[in-house]
C-alpha positions in Angstrom: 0.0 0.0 0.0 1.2 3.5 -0.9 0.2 5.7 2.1 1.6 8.3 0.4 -1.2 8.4 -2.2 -3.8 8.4 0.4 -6.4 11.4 -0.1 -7.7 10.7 3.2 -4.3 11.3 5.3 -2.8 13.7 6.2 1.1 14.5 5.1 1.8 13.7 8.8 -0.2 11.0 8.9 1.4 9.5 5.7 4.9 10.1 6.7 4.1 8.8 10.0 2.6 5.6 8.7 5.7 5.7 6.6 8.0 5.5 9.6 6.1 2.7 11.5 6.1 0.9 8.5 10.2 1.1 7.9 10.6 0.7 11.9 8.5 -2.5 11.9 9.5 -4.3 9.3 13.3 -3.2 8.0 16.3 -3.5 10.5 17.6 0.3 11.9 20.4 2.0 9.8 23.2 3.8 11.1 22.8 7.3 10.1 25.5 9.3 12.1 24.9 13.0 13.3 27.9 15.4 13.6 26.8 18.3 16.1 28.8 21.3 14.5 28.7 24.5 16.7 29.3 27.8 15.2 28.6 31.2 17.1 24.8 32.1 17.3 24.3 28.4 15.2 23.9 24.9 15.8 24.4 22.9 12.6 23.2 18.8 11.9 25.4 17.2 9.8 23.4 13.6 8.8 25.1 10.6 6.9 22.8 8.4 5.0 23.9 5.3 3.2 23.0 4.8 -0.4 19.7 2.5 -0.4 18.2 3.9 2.5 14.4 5.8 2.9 15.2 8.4 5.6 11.9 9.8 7.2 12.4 13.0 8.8 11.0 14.1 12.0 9.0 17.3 12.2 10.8 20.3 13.8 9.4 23.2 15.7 10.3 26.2 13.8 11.6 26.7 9.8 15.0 26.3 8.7 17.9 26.2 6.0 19.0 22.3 4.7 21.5 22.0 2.7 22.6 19.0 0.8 25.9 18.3 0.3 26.6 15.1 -1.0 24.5 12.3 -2.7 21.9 12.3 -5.5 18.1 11.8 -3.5 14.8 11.4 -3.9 13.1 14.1 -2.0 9.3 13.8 -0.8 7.7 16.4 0.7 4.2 17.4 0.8 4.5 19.7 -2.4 6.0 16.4 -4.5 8.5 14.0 -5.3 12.1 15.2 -7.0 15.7 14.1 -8.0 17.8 16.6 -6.6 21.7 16.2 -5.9 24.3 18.8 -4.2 24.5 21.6 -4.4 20.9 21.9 -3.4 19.4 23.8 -0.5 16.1 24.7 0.5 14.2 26.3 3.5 11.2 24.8 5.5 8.6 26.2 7.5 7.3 25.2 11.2 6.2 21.2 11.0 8.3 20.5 7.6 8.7 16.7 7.6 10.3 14.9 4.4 11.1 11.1 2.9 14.1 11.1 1.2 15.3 8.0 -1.0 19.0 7.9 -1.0 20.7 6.7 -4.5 24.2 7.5 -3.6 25.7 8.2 0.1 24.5 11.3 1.0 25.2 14.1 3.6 23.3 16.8 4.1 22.8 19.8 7.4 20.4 21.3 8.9 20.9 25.4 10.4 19.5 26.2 13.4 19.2 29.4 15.5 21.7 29.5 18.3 21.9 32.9 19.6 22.8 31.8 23.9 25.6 29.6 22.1 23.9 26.4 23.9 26.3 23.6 23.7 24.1 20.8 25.2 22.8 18.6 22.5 20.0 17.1 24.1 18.8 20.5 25.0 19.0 21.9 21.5 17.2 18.5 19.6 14.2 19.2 22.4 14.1 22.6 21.2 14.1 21.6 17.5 12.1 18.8 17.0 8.9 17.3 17.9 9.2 14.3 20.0 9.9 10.8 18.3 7.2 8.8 20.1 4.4 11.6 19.2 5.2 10.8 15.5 5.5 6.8 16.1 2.0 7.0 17.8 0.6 8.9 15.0 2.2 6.3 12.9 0.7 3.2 14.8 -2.7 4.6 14.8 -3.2 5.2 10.9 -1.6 1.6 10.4 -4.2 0.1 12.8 -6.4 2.1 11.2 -5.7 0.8 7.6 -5.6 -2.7 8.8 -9.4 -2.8 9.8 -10.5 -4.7 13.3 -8.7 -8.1 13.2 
C-alpha cells in the first residue's frame, strides 16, 4: 500500500505511517549525526547510506537544509524530485520529508543558536517534535488501515 497516495491522510499522517512501516519491518540503519557549533548556530550534519528511505522528523520552527553530497529522492508534501548537491532549501514550522538515498548522501540542517547552547539534548528538544508523538501517530493510521482483526 502507498500511504503516500492516500487522499484521506494527512502528510503527517502518511509520513508517520511511513516511519512505523520502515521501523516494523526493515532492520535500523546507522545514520551518524555530527553536532557542528558555530557562534549564534547549531548545525546537523546527517550521513545516510546509499539505499536507505530516511523519514524526517517534524521540527518546531523553519530552517535552512542544505545538501551536500549524494543524488536523493526528496518527498515532501509539495512532490516528489531528483535533486543532488549543491541543493538547498528552506522549511517552515512542522516540515517533515522522505528522502530515497541513490548515492551516500550528507546533508545539514541550520539552526538558530543565539545563547551559544552547547548541550545537545537540550537543543534537539528545542528543534524537533518528539519521536514517540510521531511513532504514535504512525501506529494509529496503520491500525487504522488494517481494519478490526
Amino acid at each position: 500500500m502507498n500511504a503516500l497516495a492516500l487522499p484521506e491522510l494527512t502528510w503527517k499522517e502518511k509520513v508517520a505511517f511511513v516511519g512505523a512501516h520502515i521501523e516494523a519491518n526493515f532492520p535500523a540503519v546507522e545514520t551518524p549525526v555530527k553536532h557542528i557549533f558555530e557562534p549564534g548556530m547549531y548545525i546537523r550534519e546527517i550521513t545516510i547510506p546509499a539505499g536507505v528511505v530516511f523519514v524526517g522528523r517534524p521540527h518546531r520552527f523553519g530552517h535552512r537544509v542544505r545538501f551536500l553530497q549524494g543524488r536523493v529522492r526528496l518527498i515532501d508534501e509539495s512532490g516528489s524530485r531528483e535533486v543532488e548537491p549543491p541543493f538547498e532549501f528552506f522549511t517552515k514550522p512542522g516540515f517533515l520529508m522522505v528522502l530515497e538515498t541513490y548515492e551516500p548522501h550528507m546533508g545539514r540542517t541550520y539552526h538558530p543558536n543565539p545563547d551559544g547552547c552547547r548541550d545537545v539534548e537540550l537543543m534537539e528538544g528545542l528543534i524537533f517534535h518528539s519521536k514517540d508523538e510521531v511513532r504514535q501517530i504512525g501506529r494509529t493510521v496503520q491500525n487504522a488501515l488494517q481494519g478490526p482483526t
